[in-house]
C-alpha positions in Angstrom: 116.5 113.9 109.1 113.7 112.4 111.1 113.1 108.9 109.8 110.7 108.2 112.4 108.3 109.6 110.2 109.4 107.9 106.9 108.6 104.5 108.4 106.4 102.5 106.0 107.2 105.3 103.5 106.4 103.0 100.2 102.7 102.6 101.6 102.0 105.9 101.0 103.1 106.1 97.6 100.6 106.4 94.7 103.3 105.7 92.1 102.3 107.0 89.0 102.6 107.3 85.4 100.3 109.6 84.0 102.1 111.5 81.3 100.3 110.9 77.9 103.0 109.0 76.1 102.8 106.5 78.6 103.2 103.0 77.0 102.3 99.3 78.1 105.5 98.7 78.5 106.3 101.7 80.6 103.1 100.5 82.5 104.5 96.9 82.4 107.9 98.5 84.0 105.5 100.3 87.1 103.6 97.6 87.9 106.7 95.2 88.2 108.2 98.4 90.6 105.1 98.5 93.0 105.2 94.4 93.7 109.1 94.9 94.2 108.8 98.1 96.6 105.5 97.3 97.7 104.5 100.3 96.9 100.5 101.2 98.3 99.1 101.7 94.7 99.8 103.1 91.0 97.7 106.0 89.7 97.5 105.4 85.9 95.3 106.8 83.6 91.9 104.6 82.3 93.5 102.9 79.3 95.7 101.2 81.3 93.3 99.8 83.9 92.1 96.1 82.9 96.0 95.6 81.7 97.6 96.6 85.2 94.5 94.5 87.1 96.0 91.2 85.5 99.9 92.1 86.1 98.3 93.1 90.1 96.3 90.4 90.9 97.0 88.9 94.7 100.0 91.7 95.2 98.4 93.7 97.5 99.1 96.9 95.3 96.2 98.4 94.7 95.4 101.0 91.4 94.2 104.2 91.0 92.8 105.5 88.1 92.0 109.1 87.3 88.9 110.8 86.0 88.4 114.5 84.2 92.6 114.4 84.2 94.1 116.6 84.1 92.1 120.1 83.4 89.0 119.2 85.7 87.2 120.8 82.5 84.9 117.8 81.4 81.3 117.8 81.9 80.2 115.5 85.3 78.2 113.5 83.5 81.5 112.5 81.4 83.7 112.2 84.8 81.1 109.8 86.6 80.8 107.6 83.7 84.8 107.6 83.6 85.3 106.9 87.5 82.6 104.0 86.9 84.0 102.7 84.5 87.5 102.9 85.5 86.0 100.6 88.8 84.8 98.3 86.6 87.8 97.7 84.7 89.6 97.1 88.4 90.3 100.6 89.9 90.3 100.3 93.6 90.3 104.5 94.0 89.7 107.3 91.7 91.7 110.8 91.7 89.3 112.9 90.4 90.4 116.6 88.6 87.6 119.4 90.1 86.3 121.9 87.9 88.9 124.6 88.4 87.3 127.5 86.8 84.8 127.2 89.4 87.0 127.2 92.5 88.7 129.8 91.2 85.7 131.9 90.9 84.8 131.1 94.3 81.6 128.4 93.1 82.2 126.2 95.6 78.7 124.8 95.9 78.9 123.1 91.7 82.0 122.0 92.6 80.5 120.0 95.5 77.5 119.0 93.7 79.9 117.2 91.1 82.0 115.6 93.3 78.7 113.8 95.2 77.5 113.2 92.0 80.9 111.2 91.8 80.4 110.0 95.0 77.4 108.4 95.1 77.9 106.7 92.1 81.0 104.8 93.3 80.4 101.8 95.7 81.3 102.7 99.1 84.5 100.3 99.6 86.3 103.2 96.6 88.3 105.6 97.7 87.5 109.4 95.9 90.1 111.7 96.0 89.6 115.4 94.5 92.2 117.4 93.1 91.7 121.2 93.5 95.3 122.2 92.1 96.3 124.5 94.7 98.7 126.2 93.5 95.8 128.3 91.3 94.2 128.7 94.7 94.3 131.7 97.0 94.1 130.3 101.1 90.6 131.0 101.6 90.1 129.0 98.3 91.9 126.1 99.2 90.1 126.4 102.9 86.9 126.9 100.7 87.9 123.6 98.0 88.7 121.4 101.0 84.8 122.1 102.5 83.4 121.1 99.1 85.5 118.1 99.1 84.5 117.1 102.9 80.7 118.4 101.7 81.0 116.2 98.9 81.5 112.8 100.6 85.3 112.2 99.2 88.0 110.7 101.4 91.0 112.7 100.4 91.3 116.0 99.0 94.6 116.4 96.9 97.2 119.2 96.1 97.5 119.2 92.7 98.1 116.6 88.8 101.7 118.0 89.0 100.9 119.2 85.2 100.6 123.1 86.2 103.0 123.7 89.2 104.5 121.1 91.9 102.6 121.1 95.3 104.3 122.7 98.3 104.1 121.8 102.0 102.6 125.4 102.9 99.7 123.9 101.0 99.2 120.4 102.3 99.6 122.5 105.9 97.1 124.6 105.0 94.2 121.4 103.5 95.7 119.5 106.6 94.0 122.0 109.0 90.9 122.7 106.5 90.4 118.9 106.5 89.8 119.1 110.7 90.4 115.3 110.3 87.3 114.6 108.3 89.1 113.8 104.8 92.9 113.2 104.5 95.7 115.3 102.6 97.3 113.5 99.5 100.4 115.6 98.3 101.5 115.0 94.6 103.4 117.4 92.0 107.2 117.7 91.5 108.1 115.2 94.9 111.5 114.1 94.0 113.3 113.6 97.2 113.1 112.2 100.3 113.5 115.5 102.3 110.3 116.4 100.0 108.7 113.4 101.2 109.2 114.3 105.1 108.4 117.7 104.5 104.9 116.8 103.2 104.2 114.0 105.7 105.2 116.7 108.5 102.7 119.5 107.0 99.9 116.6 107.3 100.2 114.5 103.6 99.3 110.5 104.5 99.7 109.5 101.2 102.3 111.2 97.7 101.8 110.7 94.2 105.2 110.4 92.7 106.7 109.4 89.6 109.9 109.4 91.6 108.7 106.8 93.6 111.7 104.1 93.2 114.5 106.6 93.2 113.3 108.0 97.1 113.1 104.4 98.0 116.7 104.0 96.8 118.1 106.9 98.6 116.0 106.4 101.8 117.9 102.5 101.5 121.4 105.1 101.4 120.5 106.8 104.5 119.6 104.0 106.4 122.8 102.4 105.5 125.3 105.6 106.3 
């Protein structure tokens, strides 16, 4: 295994806790993991926001909250008031779901016009991230979805929510070269292991959502010590 290209692996975890049964203590529990592993951010859903930006303050761990999770199916009007607010209640980025249906009838155009509508109502200094879930997503589409993501002024486009199929790294390969080093890849869905981890980073991923995030930094600690 390469570990040249795992160094500084917990800074590009997003480790998250996104399933709805999520509890404050199990969001107690994550934000107590990310001081210890220093982990880059947790994604959480809104809820949870102004709760994890007292447990966070001065820790460097930065939080991500989420907006039209996970179908992509609400109305933009309902998904910028959510990524504004989630800011205000101390988000530092937003992972927002696209409207699927219309990648996956090729409207590629809407779906850029709702993520700058997004876009420009976030201050500059927050990160946008747009979820196309790429496993629903032909090649062109995904070359198509990373355009509107680029066209619509976010900084990462993102595999997929991990709630309809894991990502792969034929996918973050294929957004990688899409991206032409405008936007960055996030990979996220299923990553459970280190050698999924190095795969991904390889294929062009600079940051993984995980909910596995402690257990990889426990075995990457095993391999460094065999």
């Amino acid at each position: 295994m390469n570990n040249d290209i795992l160094k500084d692996l917990n800074l590009k975890f997003d480790h998250a806790a996104l399933k709805s049964n999520v509890t404050e203590k199990d969001i107690i529990k994550i934000c107590l993991e990310a001081v210890e592993y220093k982990f880059f951010a947790i994604a959480i859903n809104p809820t949870w926001v102004s709760i994890s930006k007292g447990m966070l303050h001065n820790t460097g761990v930065k939080i991500l909250s989420v907006c039209g999770f996970p179908l992509g199916a609400n109305t933009t009007d309902i998904k910028v008031k959510e990524a504004v607010q989630g800011v205000n209640d101390g988000a530092h980025e937003i992972d927002m779901v696209a409207n699927i249906g219309w990648l996956t009838a090729n409207n590629f155009k809407l779906a850029e016009k709702e993520i700058k509508s997004i876009r420009d109502a976030l201050p500059c200094n927050v990160i946008l991230k747009v979820i196309i879930e790429a496993g629903m997503l032909s090649n062109t589409q995904m070359i198509d979805a990373t355009k509107a993501v680029i066209n619509g002024g976010a900084q990462f486009v993102k595999t997929s929510t991990g709630f309809f199929g894991g990502a792969t790294p034929e996918q973050v390969k294929i957004l990688h070269q899409a991206s032409k080093g405008q936007i960055e890849v996030k990979a996220s869905g299923g990553i459970a292991t280190l050698e999924q981890c190095r795969a991904f980073i390889s294929a062009g991923a600079s940051r993984l959502g995980s909910s596995s995030s402690v257990s990889i930094m426990k075995e990457l600690k095993n391999c460094i010590n065999q």
